[in-house]
Structure formats: C-alpha cells, structure tokens
C-alpha positions as CSV (number, residue, x, y, z in Angstrom):
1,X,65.1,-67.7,-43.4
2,X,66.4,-65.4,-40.4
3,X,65.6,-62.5,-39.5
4,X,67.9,-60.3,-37.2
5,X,66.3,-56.5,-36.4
6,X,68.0,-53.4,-35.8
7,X,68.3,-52.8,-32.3
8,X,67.4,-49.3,-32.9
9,X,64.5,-49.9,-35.2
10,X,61.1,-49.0,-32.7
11,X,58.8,-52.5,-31.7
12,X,55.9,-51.6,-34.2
13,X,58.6,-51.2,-36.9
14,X,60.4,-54.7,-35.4
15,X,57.0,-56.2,-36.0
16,X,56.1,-55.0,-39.4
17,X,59.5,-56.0,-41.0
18,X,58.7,-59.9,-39.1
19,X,55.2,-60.0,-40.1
20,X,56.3,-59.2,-43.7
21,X,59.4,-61.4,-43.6
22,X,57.2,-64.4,-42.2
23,X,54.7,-64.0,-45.2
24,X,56.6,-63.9,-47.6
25,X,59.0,-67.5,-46.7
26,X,54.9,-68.5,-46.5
27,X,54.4,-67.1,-49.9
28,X,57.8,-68.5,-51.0
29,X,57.3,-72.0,-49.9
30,X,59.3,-71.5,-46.5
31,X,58.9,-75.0,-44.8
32,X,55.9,-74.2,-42.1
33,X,53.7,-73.9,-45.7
34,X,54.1,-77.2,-46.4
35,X,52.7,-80.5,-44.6
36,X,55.0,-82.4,-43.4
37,X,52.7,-85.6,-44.5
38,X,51.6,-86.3,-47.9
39,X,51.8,-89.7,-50.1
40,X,55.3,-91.0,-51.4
41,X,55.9,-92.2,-54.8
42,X,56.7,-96.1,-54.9
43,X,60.2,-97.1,-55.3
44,X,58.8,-100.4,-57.6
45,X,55.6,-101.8,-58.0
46,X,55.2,-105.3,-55.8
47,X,51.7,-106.2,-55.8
48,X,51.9,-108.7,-53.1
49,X,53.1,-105.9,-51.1
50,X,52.1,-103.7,-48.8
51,X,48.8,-103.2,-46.9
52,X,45.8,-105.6,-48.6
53,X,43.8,-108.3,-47.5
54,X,45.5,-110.6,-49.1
55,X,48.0,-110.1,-47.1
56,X,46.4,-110.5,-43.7
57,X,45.8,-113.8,-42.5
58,X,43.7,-116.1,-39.9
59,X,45.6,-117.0,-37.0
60,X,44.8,-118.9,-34.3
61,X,41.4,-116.9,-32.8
62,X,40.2,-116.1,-36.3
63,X,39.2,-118.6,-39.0
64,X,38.0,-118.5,-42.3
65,X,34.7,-121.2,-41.8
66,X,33.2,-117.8,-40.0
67,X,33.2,-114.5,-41.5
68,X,32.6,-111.2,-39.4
69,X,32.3,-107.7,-40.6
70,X,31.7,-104.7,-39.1
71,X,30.8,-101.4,-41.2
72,X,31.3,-97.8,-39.3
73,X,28.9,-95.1,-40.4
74,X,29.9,-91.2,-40.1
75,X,28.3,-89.1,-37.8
76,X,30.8,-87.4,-35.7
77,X,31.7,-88.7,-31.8
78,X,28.2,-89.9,-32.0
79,X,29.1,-92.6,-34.8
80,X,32.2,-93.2,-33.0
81,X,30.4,-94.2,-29.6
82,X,28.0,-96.2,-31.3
83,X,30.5,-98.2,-32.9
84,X,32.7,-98.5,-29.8
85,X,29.6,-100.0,-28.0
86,X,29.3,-102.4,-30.8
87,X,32.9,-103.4,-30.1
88,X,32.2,-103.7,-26.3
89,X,29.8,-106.3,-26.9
90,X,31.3,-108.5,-29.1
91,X,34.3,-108.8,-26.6
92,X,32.0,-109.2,-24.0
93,X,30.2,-112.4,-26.2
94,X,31.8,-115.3,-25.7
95,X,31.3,-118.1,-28.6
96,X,32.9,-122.0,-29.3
97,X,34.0,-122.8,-32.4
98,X,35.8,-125.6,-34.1
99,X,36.9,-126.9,-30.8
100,X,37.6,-123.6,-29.2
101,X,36.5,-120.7,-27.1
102,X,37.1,-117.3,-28.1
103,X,35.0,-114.1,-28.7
104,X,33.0,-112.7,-31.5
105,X,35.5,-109.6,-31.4
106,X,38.3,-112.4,-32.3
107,X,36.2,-113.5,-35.6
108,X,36.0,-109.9,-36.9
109,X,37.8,-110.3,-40.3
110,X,36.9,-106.5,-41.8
111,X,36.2,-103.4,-40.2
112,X,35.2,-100.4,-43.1
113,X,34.4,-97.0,-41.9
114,X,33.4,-93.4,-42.9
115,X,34.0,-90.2,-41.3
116,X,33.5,-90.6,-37.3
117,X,33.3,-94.3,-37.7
118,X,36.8,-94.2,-38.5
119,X,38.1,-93.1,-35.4
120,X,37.4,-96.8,-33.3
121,X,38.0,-98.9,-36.8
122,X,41.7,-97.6,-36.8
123,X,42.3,-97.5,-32.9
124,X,40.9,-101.0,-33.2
125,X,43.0,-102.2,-36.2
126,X,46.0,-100.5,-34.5
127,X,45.6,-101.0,-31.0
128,X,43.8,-104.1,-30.6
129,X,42.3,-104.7,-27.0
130,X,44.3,-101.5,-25.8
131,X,40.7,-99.5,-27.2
132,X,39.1,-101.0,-23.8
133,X,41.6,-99.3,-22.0
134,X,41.8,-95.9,-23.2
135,X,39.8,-95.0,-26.1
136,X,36.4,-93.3,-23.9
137,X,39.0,-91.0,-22.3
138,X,41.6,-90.6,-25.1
139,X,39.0,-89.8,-28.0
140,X,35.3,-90.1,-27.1
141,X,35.3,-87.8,-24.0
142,X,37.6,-85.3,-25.7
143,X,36.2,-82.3,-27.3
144,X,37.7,-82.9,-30.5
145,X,35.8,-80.3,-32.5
146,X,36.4,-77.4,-29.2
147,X,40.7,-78.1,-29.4
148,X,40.5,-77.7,-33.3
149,X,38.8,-74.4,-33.0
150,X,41.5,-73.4,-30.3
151,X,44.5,-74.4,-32.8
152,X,43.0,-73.0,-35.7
153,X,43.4,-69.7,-33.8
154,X,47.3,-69.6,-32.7
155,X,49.1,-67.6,-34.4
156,X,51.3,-70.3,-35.6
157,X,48.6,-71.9,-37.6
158,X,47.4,-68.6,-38.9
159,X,50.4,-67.9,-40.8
160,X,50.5,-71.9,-42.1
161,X,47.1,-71.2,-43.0
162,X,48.3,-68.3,-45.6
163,X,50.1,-71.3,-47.6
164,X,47.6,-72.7,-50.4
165,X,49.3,-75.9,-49.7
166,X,48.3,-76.1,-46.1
167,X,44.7,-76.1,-44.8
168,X,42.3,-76.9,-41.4
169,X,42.4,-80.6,-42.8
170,X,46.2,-81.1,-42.5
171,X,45.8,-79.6,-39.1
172,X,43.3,-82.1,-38.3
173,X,45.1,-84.8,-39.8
174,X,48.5,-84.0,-37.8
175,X,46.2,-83.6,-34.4
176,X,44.8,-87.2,-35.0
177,X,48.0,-88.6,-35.7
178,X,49.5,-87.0,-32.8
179,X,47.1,-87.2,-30.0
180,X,45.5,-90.2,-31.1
181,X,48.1,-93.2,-33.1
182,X,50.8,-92.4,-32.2
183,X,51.9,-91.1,-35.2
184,X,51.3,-94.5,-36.9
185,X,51.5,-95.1,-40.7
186,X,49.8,-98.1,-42.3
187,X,53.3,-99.9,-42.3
188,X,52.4,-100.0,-38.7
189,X,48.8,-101.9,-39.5
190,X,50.8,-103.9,-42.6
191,X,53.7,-105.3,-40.0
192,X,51.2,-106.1,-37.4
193,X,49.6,-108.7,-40.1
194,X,46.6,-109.6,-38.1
195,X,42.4,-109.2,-38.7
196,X,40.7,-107.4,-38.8
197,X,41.8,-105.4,-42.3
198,X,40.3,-102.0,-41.6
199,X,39.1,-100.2,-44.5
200,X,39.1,-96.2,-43.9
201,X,37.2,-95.0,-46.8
202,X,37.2,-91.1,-48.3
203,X,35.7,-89.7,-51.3
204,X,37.3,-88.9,-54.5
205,X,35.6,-85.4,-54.8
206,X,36.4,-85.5,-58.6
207,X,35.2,-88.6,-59.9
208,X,32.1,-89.0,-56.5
209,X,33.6,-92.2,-56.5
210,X,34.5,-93.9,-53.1
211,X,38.2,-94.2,-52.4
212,X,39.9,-96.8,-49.8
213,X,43.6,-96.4,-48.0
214,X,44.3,-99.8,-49.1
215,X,47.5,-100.9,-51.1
216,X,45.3,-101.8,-53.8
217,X,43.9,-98.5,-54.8
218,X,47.5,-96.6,-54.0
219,X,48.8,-98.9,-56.6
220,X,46.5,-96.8,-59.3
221,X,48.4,-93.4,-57.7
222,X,51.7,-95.6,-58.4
223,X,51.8,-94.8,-54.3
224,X,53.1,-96.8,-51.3
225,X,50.3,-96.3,-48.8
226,X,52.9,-97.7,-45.9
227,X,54.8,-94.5,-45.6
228,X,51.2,-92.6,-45.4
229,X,49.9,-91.8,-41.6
230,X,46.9,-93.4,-40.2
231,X,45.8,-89.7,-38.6
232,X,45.4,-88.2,-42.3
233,X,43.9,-91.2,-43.9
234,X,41.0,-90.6,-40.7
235,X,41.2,-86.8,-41.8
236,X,40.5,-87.4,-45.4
237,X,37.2,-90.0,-44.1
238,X,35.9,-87.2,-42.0
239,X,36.7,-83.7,-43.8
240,X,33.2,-82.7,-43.7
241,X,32.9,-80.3,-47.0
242,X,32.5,-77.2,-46.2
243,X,34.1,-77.0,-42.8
244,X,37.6,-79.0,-44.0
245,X,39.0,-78.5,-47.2
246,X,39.5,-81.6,-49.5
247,X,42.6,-84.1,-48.6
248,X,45.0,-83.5,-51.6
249,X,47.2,-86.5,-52.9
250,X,49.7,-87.3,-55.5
251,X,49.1,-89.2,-58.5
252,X,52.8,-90.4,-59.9
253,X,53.3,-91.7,-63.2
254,X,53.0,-95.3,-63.2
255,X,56.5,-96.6,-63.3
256,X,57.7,-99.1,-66.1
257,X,56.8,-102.6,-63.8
258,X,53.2,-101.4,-63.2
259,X,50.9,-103.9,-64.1
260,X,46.8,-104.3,-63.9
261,X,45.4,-106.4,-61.4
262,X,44.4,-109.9,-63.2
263,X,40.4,-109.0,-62.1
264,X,40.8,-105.1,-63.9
265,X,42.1,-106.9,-67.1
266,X,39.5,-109.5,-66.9
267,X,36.7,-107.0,-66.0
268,X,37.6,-104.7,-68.7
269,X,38.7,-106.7,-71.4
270,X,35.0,-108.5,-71.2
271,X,33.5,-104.8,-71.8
272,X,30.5,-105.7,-70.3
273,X,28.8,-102.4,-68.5
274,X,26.4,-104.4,-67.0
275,X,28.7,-106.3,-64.8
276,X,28.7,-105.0,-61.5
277,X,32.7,-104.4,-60.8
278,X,32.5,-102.8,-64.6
279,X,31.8,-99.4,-63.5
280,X,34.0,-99.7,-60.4
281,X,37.2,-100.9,-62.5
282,X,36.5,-98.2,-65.2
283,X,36.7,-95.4,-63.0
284,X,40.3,-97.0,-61.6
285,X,41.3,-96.4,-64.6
286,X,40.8,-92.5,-64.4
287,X,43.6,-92.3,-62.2
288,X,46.2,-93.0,-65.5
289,X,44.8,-89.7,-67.1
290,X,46.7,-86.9,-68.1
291,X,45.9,-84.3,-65.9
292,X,44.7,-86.4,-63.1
293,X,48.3,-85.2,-61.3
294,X,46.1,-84.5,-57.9
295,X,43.2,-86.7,-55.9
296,X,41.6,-84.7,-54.0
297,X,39.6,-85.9,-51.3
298,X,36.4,-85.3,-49.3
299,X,34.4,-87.0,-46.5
300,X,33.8,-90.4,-47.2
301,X,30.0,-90.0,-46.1
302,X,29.6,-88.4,-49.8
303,X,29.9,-91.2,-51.6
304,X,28.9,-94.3,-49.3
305,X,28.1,-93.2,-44.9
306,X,27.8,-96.6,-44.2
307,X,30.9,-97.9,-45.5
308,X,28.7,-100.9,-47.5
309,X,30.0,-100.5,-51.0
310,X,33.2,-102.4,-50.1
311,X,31.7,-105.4,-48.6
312,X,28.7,-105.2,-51.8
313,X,31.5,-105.5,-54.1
314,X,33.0,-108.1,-52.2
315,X,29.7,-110.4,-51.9
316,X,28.7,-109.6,-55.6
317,X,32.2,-111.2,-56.6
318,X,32.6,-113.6,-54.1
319,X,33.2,-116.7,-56.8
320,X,36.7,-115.5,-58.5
321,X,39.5,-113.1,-58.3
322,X,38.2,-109.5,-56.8
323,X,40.3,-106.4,-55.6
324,X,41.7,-107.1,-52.1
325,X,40.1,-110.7,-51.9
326,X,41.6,-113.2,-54.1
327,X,39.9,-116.7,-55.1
328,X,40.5,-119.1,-52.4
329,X,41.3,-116.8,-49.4
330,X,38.2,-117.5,-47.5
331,X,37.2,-121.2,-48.0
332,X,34.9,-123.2,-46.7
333,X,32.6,-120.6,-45.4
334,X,30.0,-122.0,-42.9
335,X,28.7,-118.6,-41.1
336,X,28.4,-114.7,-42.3
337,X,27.9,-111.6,-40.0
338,X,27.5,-108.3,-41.3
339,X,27.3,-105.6,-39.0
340,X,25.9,-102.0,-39.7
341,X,26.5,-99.0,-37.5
342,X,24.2,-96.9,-38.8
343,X,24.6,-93.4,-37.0
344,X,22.0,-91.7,-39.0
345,X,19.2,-88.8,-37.3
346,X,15.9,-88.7,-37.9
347,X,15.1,-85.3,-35.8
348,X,12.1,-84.1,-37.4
349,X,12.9,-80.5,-38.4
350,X,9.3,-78.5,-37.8
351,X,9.6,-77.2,-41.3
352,X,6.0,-78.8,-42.1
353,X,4.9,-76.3,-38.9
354,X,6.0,-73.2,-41.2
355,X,4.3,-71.5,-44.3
356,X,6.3,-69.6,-44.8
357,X,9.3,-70.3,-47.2
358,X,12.4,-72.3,-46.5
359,X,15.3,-70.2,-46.6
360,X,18.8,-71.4,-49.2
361,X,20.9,-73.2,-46.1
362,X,17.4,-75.3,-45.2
363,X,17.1,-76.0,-49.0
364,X,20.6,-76.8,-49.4
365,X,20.6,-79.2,-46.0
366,X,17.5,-81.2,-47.6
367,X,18.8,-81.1,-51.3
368,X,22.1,-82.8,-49.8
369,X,21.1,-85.2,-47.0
370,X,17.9,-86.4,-48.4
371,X,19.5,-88.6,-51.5
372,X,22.2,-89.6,-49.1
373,X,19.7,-91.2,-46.7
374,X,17.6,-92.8,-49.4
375,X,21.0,-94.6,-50.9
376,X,21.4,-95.5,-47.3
377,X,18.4,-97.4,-47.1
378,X,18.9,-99.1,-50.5
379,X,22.3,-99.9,-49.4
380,X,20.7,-101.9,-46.7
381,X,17.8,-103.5,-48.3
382,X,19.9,-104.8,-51.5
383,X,22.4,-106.2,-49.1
384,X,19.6,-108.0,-47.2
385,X,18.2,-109.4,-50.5
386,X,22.3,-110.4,-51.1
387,X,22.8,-112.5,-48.0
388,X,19.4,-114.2,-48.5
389,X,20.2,-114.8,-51.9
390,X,23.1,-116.4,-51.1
391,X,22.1,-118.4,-48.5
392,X,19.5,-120.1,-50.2
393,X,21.5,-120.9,-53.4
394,X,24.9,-121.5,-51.9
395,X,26.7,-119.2,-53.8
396,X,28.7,-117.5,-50.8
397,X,31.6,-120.0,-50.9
398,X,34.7,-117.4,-52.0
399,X,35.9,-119.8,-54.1
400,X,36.2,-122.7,-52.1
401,X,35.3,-126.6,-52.8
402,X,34.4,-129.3,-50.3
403,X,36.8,-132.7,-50.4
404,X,34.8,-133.6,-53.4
405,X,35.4,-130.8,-55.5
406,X,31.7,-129.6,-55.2
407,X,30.4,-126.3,-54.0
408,X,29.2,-126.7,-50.8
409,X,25.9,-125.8,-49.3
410,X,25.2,-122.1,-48.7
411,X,26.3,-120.7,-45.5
412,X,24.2,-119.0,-42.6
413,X,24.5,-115.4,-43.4
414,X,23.0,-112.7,-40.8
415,X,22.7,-109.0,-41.3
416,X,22.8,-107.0,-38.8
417,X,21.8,-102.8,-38.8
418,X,22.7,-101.0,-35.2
419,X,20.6,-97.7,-35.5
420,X,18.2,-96.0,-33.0
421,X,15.5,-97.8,-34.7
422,X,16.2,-100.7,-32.8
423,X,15.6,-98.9,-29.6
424,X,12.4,-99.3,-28.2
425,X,11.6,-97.0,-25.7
426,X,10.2,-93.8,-28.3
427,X,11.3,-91.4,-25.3
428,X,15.3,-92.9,-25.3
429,X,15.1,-92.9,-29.3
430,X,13.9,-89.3,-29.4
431,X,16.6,-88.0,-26.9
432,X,19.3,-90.4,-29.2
433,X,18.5,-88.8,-32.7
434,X,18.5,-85.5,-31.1
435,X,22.8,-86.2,-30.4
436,X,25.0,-83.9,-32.6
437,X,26.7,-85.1,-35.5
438,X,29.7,-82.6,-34.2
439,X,32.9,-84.0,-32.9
440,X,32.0,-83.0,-29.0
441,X,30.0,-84.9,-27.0
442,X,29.5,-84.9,-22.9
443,X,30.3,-88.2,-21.3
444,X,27.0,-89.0,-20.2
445,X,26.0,-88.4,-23.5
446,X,28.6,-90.7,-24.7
447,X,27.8,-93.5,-22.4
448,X,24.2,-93.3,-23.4
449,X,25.8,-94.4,-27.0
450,X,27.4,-97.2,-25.9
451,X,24.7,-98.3,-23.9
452,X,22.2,-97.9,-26.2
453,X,24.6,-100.0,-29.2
454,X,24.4,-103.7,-26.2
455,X,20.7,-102.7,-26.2
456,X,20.2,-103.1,-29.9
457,X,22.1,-106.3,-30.2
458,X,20.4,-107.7,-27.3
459,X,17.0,-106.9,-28.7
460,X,17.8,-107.8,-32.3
461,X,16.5,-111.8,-33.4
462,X,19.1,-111.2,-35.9
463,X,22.3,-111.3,-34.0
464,X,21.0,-113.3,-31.5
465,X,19.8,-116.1,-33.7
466,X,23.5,-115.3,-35.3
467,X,25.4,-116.3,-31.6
468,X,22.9,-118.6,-30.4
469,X,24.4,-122.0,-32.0
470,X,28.0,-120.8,-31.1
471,X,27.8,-120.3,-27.5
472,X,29.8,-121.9,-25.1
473,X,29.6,-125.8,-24.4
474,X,27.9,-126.5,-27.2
475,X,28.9,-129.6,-29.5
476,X,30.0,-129.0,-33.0
C-alpha cells in the first residue's frame, strides 16, 4: 500500500493520515505483519530424508566403537559459556584411538540443548572449529538481551508488533539468524552431513511435552524442517515464558504417502503403557488431531533444562529400532561419554531470614523452579543408574553383534555432570551461582565460565578415568 499526502495538508495532519494508513495494512495483513520465517508444508513424505541421525554418519575422526554426547542446559549467556568451555577442553584433549590420534571434540556424536545452551550446540553443529575463532566475541561478549530491548523500541518494530501474527520472539528469532548463522536453515546442517547431530529442543506448550527440530518430529507436522532457519529453531529453545511469546508452527494435513515410523507402529500396536517410548509415541500421535492446526512453542527448559530426555530415550531403547537411531547404526560400542552442562543456581534467596509473608511473584518463582530442579536431579540420578546398568549387563550394544553373532561385553560408560558443584573453592562457587540467567554478561564474567567449565573436568575422577586409557601413545 502507498500513501501519497497532499502537499497542502499541515505535518500533524500528514502524520495522522500515515499513522492510520500504516495500522490498518498492519491490521489488514500488509506484509511487515507477517514473519518472513515460518515452517513449509512438505512437497512428499521421504523418510530417509532430511535432517536425522540416521542420516549423519562417522567419518574418518569419528567412529562408532566410542560414543560422545554432550547435553546443553538453559541458563541464558551463562549456560552458553559453560558449555563453550566444555567445548574448549575437549579440543584441547588429545586422545588415540583405533590407530589414530584425534581429539575428544572429533568423537562427539550428539550435541542436545535447551534455551542458552543452544546458542554453542548450533554454532558448533554449523560452524565446526570456526566457534574457536569467533564465537566469545560474536555471541558471548555481546549484550544480547541489551540490543533486543533497543529493537523492540524502533518504531519499525512497534508497528510489526501491532500484528497478532508477529511478536518479540520472531524478532529474536530473525536477530539470531542474522547476527549469528548466517541466516542458516537446517538444510545447511543436513548438506554438511557430519557429527555431531545437534538436537535443539523447545517445548510443546500444549501437550508439556518436549519437542526436537529434527526431521523426525517435523514428519508428525507433515513439515520439511530444511527450509526452517536455525536462528528461530534457537528462539523457540530459549523463549523464556513470560518475556517471549510462544513460537507458533504449522501443522499440515498429513499428505496421502505419510506413513508411521516402523518403532511408532511397533510401540503402539503392543499397547503396552508401561513401556517407556509408550507415552512418548502416544503423544506423537496428538499432532494428527483435528484441531491441532497450530504448535505452539515455549522454552525448552519447561519440559526438560538439561536436554536428557533425548539421550534417556535413546539408552532405554538402545537394542531395536528407536526414533532417529535405527538398529545397527552404532555397533560395536566399546566406550560411552555423556556429558551434562548443568547451568543451574543455587543462590540462597534470604526468604528463611523473613517472617513476614512471601509476596505472589516469590510464590510463583518457587511454585515454578522448584519441581523443575527436582526433575533435574532425577534426570541425573536415573541416568547414572542407566549407564551402570548397562555396563554391568552388557546391554549398551545398539544392536550390534560380535563376529560370532553374540552380544558382546558391556561397554565402559562414564557420566559426566559440569555444574558449580564441582568447583571447589566455596568462595569461586558462591560468586558462580550468583551469575544471571539473563542473556548479558561482562567478559570477565564470561571468562570466569569457561574457566571454571576446564576446572571441573580436570577435577572430576569421572572424565578423567574416561580419557585416561585413550591418551596419546598408548597401545590398543
């Protein structure tokens, strides 16, 4: 729509007639209302397509015999400088394996994040090696949270702001994408076809239930997740309720040559609720409902901050067919690594110093953090119990047979939790979980992160014990 004023009409008048004229192209759908990024129906269902683990292979620095995963927690810059220091020093840990030497970084096979967290997993699963270079100043020095505010307040934005269709999340989303991957959609991650797979998990605010940017849950939106940008997907994973509005999608009716996964048709037809992927497959299912037309989504900290549940779901299926991981894709498993970044506060509040009353937003900050933390600890502890599990019974083998056709022996499986816990110095610690959660950060305060990440790993029996057979020059 144009607008052309009388020449003679006076400046207030001028500026009435294009405030009006502006709202109302707003109002009518005028193309600054609508974002310019939003999920695209597929053209025809391929399930070998697209971006899935399945898809992504070892190559020549990676191999299957050891299997590395990382797990990004929310928490704002804070979770994203913890987890970039977890990065530093597995590039900086050098390791021989099967006749060659490599690093730990080169044997990460998954990286799943949440919120903040998903800031290094995508610049990683992007980027590669370029994170060393340029992430600190690109993202983790930046006052992210202080150039939102400023954008949120030209004028510009204001009137996209009057469109239901557009909200601070979409301007967040289109900042990321911008400023930080290059405009990037997960085509970019499928063509690159290299480990690690990077989960960026959300919340499906409807349902609570967690959802992935993977191929495999677009399918259920009938969706083709390459065409979708990498900056929204990290928009959705850290669109803190409250402050940033839900992610909307679109759910398409499932085209003609849509067909169930071979695990969701196993899974459901056995009707069994007690079986752990039950649950999980059933609520898949949701998305073919009438009325389901719109996912909208939330912070992925709501459902799971530590990013676990994928890699739960993967260990509790390990023998057989699962979403993402098929039977046979890692064989021959001889060593596991799970690694936590666990961003989480402890700061001691001082409400226990008061009498008087708490007041609704103190209420309301306890009623919703506390249960999230105490999942987080049971996410950790059953995970623990998992891998030992496992280890003693042989049962992590993903499918795989030796040369005899027998299982073979259980693999060496380490878990691995970065959080201030691990610091020991109670004076460090305390200034630590003091950090804001907020997406702004000084650089010392940054650094002290990152430092504080290669102090954990050097102090933790764990990881060491984890490295300390594949270190350089020793004979396998």
């Amino acid at each position: 729509m144009r607008f052309h004023p009388s020449p003679r009409g006076s400046a207030p008048a001028t500026a009435f007639v294009l405030t009006v004229a502006v709202a109302l192209s707003l109002l009518s759908g005028g193309c600054v209302s609508t974002p310019t990024a939003r999920n695209q129906r597929l053209h025809h269902f391929e399930p070998t397509r697209g971006y899935r683990l399945s898809n992504v292979g070892p190559n020549a620095t990676n191999t299957d015999s050891i299997v590395v995963v990382l797990t990004f927690s929310g928490g704002g810059t804070r979770a994203a400088a913890l987890a970039y220091g977890v990065l530093e020093v597995l590039r900086d840990t050098p390791i021989a394996w099967e006749g060659a030497e490599r690093t730990l970084l080169d044997e990460v096979d998954v990286i799943s994040s949440v919120s903040g967290g998903s800031l290094p997993a995508a610049y990683y699963g992007l980027f590669g090696d370029r994170i060393f270079e340029d992430f600190p100043e690109e993202v983790l020095y930046k006052n992210i949270q202080g150039s939102l505010i400023k954008q949120l307040l030209f004028p510009r934005t204001n009137f996209e702001l009057f469109s239901p269709f557009y909200t601070r999340t979409d301007i967040m989303a289109r900042r990321f994408g911008r400023e930080f991957f290059g405009e990037k959609t997960f085509g970019d991650l499928s063509a690159a076809g290299r480990r690690p797979f990077i989960v960026i998990n959300a919340t499906d605010i409807a349902s609570g239930t967690r959802f992935e940017f993977t191929q495999d849950q677009f399918d259920h939106l009938y969706s083709d997740l390459n065409s979708f940008p990498i900056g929204y997907a990290v928009a959705a994973s850290a669109a803190f309720p409250g402050a940033f509005p839900p992610l909307t999608l679109r759910n398409y009716e499932r085209g003609a040559d849509y067909a169930l996964p071979a695990w969701e048709k196993e899974i459901l037809s056995a009707e069994d609720p007690d079986h752990w992927t039950y649950d999980y497959a059933r609520s898949l299912q949701t998305y073919d409902k009438a009325g389901r037309r719109f996912i909208h989504l939330t912070d992925g900290g709501v459902a799971d901050n530590l990013g676990l549940l994928p890699v739960i779901q993967v260990l509790r299926q390990s023998i057989g067919s699962h979403p993402g991981l098929p039977a046979g894709r890692f064989t021959g498993v001889k060593k596991v690594l799970i690694v936590t970044v666990n961003a989480e506060t402890s700061v001691d509040r001082g409400w226990d110093a008061r009498q008087s009353p708490l007041g609704l937003i103190a209420t309301l900050l306890a009623a919703g953090t506390t249960p999230l933390s105490n999942f987080t600890r049971a996410q950790v502890e059953y995970i623990r119990l998992l891998l030992r599990n496992y280890e003693l019974q042989g049962l992590l083998d993903f499918g795989g047979t030796d040369a005899n056709g027998q299982k073979p022996a259980g693999p060496e499986c380490r878990f691995v939790e970065v959080s201030f816990a691990g610091i020991d110095d109670p004076a460090e610690r305390d200034v630590l979980d003091n950090l804001p959660t907020s997406f702004k950060l000084e650089r010392e305060e940054v650094d002290l992160l990152r430092a504080a990440a290669a102090k954990i790993l050097a102090g933790h029996p764990d990881f060491q014990g984890f490295i300390a057979g594949l270190q350089p020059g020793v004979t396998r």
